[in-house]
RODO-2510 file (C-alpha; in nm, 4 decimals, decimal comma):
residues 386
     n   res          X          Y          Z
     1     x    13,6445   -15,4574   -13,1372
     2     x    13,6481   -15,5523   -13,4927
     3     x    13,2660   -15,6302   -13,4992
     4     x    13,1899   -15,2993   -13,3581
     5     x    13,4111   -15,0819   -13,5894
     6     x    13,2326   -15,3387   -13,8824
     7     x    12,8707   -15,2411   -13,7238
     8     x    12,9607   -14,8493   -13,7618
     9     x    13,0491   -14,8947   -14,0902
    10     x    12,7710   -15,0517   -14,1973
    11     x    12,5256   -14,7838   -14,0310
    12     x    12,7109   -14,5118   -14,1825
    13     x    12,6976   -14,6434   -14,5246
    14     x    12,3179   -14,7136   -14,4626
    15     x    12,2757   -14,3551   -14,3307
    16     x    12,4448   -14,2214   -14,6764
    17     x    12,2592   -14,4555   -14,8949
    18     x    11,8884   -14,3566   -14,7298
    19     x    12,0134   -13,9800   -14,8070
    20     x    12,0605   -14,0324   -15,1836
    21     x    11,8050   -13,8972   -15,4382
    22     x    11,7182   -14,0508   -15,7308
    23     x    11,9297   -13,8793   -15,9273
    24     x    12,2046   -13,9744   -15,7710
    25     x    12,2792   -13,6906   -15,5085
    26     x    12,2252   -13,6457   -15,2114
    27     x    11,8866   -13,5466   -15,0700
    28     x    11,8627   -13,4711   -14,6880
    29     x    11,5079   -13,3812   -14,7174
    30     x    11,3857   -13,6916   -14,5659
    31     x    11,7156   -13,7852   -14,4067
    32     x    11,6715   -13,8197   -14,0131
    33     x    12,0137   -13,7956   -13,8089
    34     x    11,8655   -13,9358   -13,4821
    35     x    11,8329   -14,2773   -13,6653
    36     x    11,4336   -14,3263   -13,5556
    37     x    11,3114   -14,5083   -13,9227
    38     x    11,6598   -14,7085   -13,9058
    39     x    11,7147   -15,0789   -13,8024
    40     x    11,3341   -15,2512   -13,9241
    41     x    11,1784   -15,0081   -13,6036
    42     x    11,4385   -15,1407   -13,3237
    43     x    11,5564   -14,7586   -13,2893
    44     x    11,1970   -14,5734   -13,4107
    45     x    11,0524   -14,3441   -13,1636
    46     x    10,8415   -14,1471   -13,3590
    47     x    10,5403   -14,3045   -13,2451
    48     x    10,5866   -14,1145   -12,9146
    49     x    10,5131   -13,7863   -13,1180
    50     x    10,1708   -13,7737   -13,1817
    51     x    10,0565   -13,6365   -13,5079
    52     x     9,9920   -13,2056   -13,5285
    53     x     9,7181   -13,0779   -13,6669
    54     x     9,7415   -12,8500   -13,9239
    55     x     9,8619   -12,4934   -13,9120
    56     x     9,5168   -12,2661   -13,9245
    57     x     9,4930   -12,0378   -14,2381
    58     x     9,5694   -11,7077   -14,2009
    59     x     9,3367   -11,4298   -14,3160
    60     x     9,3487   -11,1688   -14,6633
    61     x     9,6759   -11,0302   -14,4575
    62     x     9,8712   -11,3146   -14,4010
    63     x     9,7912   -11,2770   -14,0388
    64     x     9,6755   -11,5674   -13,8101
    65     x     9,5212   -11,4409   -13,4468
    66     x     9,5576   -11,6375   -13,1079
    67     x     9,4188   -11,4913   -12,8015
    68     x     9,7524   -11,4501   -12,6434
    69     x     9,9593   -11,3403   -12,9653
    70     x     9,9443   -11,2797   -13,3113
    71     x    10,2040   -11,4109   -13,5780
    72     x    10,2112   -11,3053   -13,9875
    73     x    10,2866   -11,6187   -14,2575
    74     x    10,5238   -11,5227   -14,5269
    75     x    10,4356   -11,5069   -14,8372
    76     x    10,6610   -11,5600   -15,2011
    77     x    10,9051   -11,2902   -15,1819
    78     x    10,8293   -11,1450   -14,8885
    79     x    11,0749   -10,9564   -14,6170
    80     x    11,0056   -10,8451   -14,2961
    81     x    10,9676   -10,5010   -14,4375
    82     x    10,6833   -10,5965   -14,7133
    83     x    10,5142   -10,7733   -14,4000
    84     x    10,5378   -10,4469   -14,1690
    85     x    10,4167   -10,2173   -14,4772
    86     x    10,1209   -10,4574   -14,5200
    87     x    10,0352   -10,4451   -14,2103
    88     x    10,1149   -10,0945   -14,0475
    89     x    10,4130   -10,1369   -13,8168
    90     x    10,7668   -10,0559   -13,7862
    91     x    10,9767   -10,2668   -13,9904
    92     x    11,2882   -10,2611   -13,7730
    93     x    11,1035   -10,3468   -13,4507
    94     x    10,9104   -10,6183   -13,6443
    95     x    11,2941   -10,7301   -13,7175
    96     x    11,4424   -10,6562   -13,4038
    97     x    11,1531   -10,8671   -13,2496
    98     x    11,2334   -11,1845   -13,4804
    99     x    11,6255   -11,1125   -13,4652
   100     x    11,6715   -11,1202   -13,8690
   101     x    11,7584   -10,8310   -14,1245
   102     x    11,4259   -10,6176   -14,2133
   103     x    11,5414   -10,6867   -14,5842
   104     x    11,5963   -11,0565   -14,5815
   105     x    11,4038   -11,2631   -14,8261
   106     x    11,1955   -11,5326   -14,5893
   107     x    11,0596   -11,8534   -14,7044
   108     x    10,6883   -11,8658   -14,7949
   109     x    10,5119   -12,0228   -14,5047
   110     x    10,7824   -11,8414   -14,2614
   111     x    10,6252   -11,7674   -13,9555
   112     x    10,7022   -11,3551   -13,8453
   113     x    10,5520   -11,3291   -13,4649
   114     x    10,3917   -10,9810   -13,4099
   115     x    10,5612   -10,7491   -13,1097
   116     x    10,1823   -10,6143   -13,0659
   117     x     9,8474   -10,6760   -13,1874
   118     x     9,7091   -10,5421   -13,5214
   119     x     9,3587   -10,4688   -13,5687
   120     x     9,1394   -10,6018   -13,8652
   121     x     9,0130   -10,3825   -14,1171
   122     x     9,0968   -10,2626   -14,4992
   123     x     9,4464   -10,3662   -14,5963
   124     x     9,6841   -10,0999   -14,4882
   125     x     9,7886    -9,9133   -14,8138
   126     x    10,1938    -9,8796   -14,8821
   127     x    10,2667    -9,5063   -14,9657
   128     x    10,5588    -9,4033   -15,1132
   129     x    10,8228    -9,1793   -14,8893
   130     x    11,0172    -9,0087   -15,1495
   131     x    10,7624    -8,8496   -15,2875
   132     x    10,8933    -8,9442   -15,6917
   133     x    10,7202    -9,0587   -15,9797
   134     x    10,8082    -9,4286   -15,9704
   135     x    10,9109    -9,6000   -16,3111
   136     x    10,5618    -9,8006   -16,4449
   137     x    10,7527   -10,0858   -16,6505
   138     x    11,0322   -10,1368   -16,3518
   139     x    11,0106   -10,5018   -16,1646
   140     x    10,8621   -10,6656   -16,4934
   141     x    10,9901   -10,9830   -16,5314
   142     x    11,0156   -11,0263   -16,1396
   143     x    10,7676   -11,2238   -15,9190
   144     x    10,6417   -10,9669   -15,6400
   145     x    10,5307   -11,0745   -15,3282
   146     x    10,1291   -11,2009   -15,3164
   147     x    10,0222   -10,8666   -15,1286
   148     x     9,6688   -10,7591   -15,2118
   149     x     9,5907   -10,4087   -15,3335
   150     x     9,5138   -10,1250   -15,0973
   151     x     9,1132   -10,1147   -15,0703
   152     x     9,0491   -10,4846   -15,1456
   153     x     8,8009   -10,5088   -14,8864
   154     x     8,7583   -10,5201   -14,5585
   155     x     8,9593   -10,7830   -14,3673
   156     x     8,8004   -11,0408   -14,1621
   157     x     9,0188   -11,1345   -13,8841
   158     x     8,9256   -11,4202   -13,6056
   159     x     9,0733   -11,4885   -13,3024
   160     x     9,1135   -11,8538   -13,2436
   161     x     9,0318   -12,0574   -12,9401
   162     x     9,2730   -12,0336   -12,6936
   163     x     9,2832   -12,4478   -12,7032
   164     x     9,4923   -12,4236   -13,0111
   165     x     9,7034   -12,1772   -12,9149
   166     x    10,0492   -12,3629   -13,0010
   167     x    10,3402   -12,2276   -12,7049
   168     x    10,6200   -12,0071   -12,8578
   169     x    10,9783   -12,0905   -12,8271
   170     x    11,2662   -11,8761   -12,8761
   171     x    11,6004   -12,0549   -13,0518
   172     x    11,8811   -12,0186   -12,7993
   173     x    12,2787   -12,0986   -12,9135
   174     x    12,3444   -12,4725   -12,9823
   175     x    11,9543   -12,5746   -13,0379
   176     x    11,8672   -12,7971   -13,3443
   177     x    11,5265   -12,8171   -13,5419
   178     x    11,5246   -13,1684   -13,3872
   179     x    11,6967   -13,1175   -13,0575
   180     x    11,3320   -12,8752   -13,0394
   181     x    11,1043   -13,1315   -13,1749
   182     x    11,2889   -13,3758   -12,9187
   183     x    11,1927   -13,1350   -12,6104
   184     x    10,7931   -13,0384   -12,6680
   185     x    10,7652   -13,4447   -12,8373
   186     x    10,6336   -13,3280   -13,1770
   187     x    10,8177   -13,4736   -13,5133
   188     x    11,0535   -13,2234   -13,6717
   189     x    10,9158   -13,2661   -13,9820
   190     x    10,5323   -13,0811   -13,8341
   191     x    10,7675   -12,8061   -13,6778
   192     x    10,9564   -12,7265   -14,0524
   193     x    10,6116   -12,7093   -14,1656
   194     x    10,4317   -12,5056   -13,9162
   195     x    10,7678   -12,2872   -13,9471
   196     x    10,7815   -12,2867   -14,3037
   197     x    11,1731   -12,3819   -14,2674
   198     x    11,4259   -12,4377   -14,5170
   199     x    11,5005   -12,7566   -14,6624
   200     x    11,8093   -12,7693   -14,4516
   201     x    11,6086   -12,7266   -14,1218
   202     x    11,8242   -12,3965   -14,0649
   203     x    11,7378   -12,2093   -13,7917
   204     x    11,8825   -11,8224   -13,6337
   205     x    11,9160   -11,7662   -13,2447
   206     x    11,6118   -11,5683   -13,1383
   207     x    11,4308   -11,7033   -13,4044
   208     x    11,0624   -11,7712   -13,2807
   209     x    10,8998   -12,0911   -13,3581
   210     x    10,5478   -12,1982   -13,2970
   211     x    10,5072   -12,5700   -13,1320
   212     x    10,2486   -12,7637   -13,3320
   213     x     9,9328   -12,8291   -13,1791
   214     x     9,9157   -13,2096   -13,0646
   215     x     9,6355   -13,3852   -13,2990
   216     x     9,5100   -13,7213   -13,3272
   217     x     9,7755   -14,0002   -13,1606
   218     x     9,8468   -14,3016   -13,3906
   219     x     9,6124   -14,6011   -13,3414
   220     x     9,7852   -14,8552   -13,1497
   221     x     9,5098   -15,1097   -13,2419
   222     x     9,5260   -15,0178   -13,6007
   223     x     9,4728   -15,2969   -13,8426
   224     x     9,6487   -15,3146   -14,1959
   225     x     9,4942   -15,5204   -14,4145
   226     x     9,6200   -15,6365   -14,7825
   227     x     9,4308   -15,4572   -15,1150
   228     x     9,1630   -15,6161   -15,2012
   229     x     9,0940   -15,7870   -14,9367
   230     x     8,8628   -15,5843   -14,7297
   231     x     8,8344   -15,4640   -14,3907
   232     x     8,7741   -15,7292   -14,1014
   233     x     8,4058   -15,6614   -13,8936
   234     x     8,4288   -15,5952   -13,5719
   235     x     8,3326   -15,8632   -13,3056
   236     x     8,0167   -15,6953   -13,1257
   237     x     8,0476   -15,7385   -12,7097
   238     x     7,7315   -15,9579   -12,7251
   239     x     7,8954   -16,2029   -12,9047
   240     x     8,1181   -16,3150   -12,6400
   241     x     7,9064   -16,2455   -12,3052
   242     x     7,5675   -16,1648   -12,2265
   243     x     7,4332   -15,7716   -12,2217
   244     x     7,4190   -15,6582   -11,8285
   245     x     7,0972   -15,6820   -11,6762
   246     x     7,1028   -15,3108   -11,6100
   247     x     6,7796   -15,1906   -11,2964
   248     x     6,7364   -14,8577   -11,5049
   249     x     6,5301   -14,5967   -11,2881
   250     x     6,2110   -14,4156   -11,4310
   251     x     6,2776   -14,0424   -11,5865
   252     x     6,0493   -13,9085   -11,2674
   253     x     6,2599   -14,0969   -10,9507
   254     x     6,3980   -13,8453   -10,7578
   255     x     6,7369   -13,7860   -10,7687
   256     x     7,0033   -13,7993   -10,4733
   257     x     7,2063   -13,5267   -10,3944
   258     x     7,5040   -13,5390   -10,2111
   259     x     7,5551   -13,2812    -9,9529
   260     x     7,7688   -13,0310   -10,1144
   261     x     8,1218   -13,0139    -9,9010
   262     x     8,2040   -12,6284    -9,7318
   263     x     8,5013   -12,5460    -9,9074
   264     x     8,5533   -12,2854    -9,6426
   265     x     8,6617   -12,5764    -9,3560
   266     x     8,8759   -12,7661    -9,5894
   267     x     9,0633   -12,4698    -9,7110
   268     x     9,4189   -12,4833    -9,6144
   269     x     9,6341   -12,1367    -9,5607
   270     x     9,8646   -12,2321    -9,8335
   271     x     9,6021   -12,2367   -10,0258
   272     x     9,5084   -11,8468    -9,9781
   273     x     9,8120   -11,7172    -9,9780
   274     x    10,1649   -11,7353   -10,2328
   275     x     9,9690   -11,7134   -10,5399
   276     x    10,0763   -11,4363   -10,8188
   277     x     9,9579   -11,2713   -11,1102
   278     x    10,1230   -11,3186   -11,4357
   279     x    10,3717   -10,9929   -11,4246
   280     x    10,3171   -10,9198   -11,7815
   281     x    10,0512   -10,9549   -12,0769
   282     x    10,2440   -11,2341   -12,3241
   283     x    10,2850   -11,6120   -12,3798
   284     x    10,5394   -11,8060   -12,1882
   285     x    10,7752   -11,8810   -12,4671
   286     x    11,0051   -12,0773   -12,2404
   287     x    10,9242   -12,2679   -11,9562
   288     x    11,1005   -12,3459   -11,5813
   289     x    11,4030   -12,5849   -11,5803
   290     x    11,5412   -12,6277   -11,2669
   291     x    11,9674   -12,5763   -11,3472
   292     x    11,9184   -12,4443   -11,6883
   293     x    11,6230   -12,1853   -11,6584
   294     x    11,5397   -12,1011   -11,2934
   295     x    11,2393   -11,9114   -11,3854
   296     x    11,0224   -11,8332   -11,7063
   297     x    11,0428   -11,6069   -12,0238
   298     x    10,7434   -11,4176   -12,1360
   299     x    10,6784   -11,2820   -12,4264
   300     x    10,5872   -10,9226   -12,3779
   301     x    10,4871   -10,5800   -12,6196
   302     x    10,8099   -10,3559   -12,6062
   303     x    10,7298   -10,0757   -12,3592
   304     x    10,4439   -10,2464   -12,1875
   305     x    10,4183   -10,2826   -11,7984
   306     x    10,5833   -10,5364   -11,5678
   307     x    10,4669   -10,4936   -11,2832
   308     x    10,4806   -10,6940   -10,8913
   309     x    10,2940   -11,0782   -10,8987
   310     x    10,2123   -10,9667   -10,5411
   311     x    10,2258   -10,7462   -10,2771
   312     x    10,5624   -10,7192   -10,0714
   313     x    10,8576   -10,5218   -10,0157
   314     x    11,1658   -10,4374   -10,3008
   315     x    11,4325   -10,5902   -10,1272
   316     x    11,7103   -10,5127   -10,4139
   317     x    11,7822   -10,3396   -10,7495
   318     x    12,0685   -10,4603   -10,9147
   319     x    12,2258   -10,4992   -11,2614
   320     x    12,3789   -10,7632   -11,4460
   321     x    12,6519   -10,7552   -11,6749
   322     x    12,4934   -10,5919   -11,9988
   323     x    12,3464   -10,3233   -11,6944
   324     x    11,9801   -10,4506   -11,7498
   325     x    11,8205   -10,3401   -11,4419
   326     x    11,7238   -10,6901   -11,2153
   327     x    11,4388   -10,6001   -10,9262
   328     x    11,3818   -10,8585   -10,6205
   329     x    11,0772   -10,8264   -10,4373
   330     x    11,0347   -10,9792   -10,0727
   331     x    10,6903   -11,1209   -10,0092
   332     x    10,5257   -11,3007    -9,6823
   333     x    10,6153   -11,7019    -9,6266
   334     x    10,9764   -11,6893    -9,7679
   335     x    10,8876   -11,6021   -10,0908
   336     x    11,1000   -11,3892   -10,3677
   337     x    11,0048   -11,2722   -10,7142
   338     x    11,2834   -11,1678   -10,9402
   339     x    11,2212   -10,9739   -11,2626
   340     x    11,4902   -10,9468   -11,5540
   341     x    11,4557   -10,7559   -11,9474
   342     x    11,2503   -10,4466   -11,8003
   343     x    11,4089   -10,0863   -11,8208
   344     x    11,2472    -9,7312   -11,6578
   345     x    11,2527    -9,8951   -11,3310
   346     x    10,9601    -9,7154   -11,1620
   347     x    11,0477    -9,8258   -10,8034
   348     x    11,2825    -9,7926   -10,5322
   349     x    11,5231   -10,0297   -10,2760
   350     x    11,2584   -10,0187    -9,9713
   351     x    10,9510    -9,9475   -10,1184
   352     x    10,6203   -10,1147   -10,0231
   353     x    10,4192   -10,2294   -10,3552
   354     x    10,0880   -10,4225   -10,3986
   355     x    10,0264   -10,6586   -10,6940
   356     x     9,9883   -10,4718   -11,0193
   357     x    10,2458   -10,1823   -10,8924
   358     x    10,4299   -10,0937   -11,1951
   359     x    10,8111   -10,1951   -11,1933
   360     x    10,9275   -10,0764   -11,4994
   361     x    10,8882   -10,1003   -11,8925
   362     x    10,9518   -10,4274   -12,1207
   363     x    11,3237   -10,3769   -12,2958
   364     x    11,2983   -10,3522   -12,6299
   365     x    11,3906   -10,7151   -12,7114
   366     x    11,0052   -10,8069   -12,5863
   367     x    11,0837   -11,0789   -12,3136
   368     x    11,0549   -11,0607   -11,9254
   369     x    11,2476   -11,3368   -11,7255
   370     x    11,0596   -11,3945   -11,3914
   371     x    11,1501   -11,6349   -11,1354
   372     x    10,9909   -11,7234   -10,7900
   373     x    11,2311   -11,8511   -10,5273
   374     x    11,1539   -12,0083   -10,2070
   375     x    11,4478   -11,8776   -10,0030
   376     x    11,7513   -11,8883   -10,2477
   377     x    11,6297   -12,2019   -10,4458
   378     x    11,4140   -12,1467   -10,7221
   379     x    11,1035   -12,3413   -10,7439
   380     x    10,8670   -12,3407   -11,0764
   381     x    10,6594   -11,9859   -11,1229
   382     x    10,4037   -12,1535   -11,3286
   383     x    10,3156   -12,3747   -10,9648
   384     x    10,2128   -12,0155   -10,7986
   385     x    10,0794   -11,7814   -11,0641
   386     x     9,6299   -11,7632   -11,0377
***
C-alpha cells in the first residue's frame, strides 16, 4: 500500500514539473491530463490519432464554405456582432445560433458557424443606425478588428469538396476539449487549433466545434536516423528474389467480359423498402448512440422545413417538458420516425403524409432530433436514410 501511495506521488510531482515554464510558472499549454507523453511511451496513445490537415483559408470575409454549411473565422477583436455586420445577418440569431453574447470579444481563429448560407459578392458595407455624425479621432489608440472596407472588391467565395467537410459537434454539459478529441480520435491539440480555443482549452455548452479532417497517419515504418549520417537506401525487391515471369497479353487480345449479374433477381424486399430521406437540409452534428442519443441531431436553418423521411400515418403529437411539439409517424414493416426541435406543426393525429410532407418549422435553436425505431427500440437512422 505504501508503494502505491509512493507511485502517486511520484506521478503527480512529474505531472507538476512537465507543467512548469521556464520562468518558473506554470504553463498548461502543453500540459496533457490524460497522461499519453508520460512514462517513456508505456501510457502514449496518441499515435491512434492520426494527424489533421490543416484548417482551409477562409476568403476576403473571413468566411470558409462547405457544401453542407458555412462557418466565419474570427478575426483580432472581433464579436459576433462585427462578424454579422460584415457579413449581412442578424447579430442575435448569429449569437443565439452559437449560444454566446453578440458582444463578446472571441479569439482570433474562433470558429462562428453560420445559421444560413451567405452569398459571395462585395463586402457588405456597415451603416450607421443613429443617423449622427460619428467622432473622426475616437478609437485611436485601439486595435480594430481586420474588417476590410466596404467596396474592396468583389469577394471570391468557393465551396469546398464535400470530402473535407469536417462533422460539426455541439458541446453538451460535462464535455471536455479532450473528452471530444477522445470520441471522433483526433489530438486535442488539432481541435484548439481548428477552433481557435483559448489557451485553457475552455469551452461553452452549445458551443459548435468543427472535427478536424483526418490527414496523413504516422509512418509506422518510419526510420530515424542520426545527423549527419544520411538516409539508409532502400533494398529493391530484385535483390532478394527473382522478378515474376509475368505472360503479359498483346494491347489487341480481346478482352473477357463477365456476364453482368440482374440486379433485379437478387434484390431482396428489404432492400426496396424502409429507406428515408434526410428530414431536413443540415449536417448531422451528433450522431446515434444507442442509451445516450437514440437518434440524431441535425443541424438545420431556423424556420426551414422538417418534413416526413417517408410516407405513413401520424400516429401521435405530443409535447415534452419545455412544450416543444414531438410528432411520431407510423410507417409499413414496424417502423417509427420521431421528430423533436420543430414548431408550427403543420399536421394532424391521423393524417396520411408521403415523404417530403411538411411537419412543421425548425425552432429557433437550429437543430432537429430524429430517431427511427423499430417497434419501441431505437435502431441507428443513419442505417435507413438514401
Amino acid at each position: 500500500m505504501i508503494k502505491i501511495r509512493q507511485l502517486a506521488m511520484a506521478a503527480g510531482a512529474a505531472a507538476i514539473l512537465a507543467s512548469c515554464g521556464p520562468q518558473g510558472g506554470l504553463d498548461f499549454s502543453n500540459f496533457d491530463p490524460d497522461l499519453r507523453g508520460w512514462g517513456g511511451g508505456g501510457l502514449d496513445t496518441a499515435g491512434a490519432a492520426a494527424r489533421a490537415q490543416p484548417r482551409p483559408a477562409p476568403d476576403q470575409r473571413g468566411v470558409i464554405s462547405y457544401p453542407g454549411y458555412q462557418v466565419a473565422i474570427a478575426r483580432q477583436g472581433d464579436t459576433v456582432a462585427t462578424i454579422a455586420a460584415r457579413l449581412g445577418l442578424n447579430a442575435a440569431e448569429l449569437a443565439s445560433h452559437n449560444a454566446i453574447g453578440a458582444n463578446t470579444v472571441l479569439n482570433p481563429g474562433a470558429v462562428v458557424a453560420l445559421p444560413r448560407r451567405v452569398a459571395g459578392g462585395a463586402p457588405a458595407a456597415v451603416a450607421s443606425s443613429t443617423g449622427q455624425v460619428s467622432d473622426p479621432f475616437a478609437g485611436q489608440g485601439i486595435r480594430q478588428p481586420d474588417v476590410p472596407p466596404a467596396g474592396a472588391g468583389a469577394v471570391t467565395s468557393t465551396t469546398l469538396p464535400a470530402s473535407s467537410q469536417p462533422r460539426q459537434h455541439v458541446v453538451a454539459a460535462g464535455e471536455t476539449a479532450w473528452s471530444i478529441a477522445r470520441k471522433y480520435n483526433v489530438s486535442a491539440n488539432d481541435l484548439a487549433q481548428w477552433n481557435g480555443l483559448s489557451q485553457n482549452m475552455a469551452l461553452r455548452i452549445g458551443q459548435r466545434l468543427l472535427i478536424p479532417v483526418a490527414g496523413q497517419a504516422p509512418s509506422a515504418t518510419a526510420v530515424v536516423t542520426a545527423p549527419g549520417s544520411g538516409s539508409p537506401t532502400p533494398r529493391p525487391p530484385s535483390s532478394a528474389q527473382p522478378l515474376p515471369n509475368e505472360q503479359t497479353k498483346p494491347v489487341a487480345s480481346p478482352v473477357d467480359k463477365p456476364a453482368s449479374p440482374d440486379l433485379g433477381k437478387t434484390r431482396t424486399a428489404a432492400s426496396g423498402s424502409g429507406r428515408f430521406r434526410m428530414p431536413a437540409d443540415g449536417a448531422i452534428i451528433r450522431p446515434y448512440q444507442k442509451g445516450k442519443n437514440d437518434g440524431i441531431d441535425i443541424s438545420a436553418a431556423p424556420g426551414s422545413t422538417v418534413s416526413a423521411a417517408g410516407s405513413g400515418t401520424v400516429a401521435a403529437i405530443t409535447r415534452d417538458t419545455d412544450q416543444v411539439p414531438i410528432i411520431v409517424v407510423r410507417h409499413d414493416g414496424n417502423l417509427m420516425t420521431v421528430y423533436a426541435g420543430l414548431d408550427d406543426v403543420a399536421v394532424s393525429k391521423g393524417q396520411a403524409v408521403s415523404a417530403g410532407t411538411p411537419l412543421g418549422k425548425t425552432r429557433r435553436q437550429g437543430v432537429v432530433h430524429f430517431e427511427v425505431r423499430n417497434g419501441f427500440d431505437s435502431v441507428d437512422p443513419e442505417r435507413y436514410l438514401n
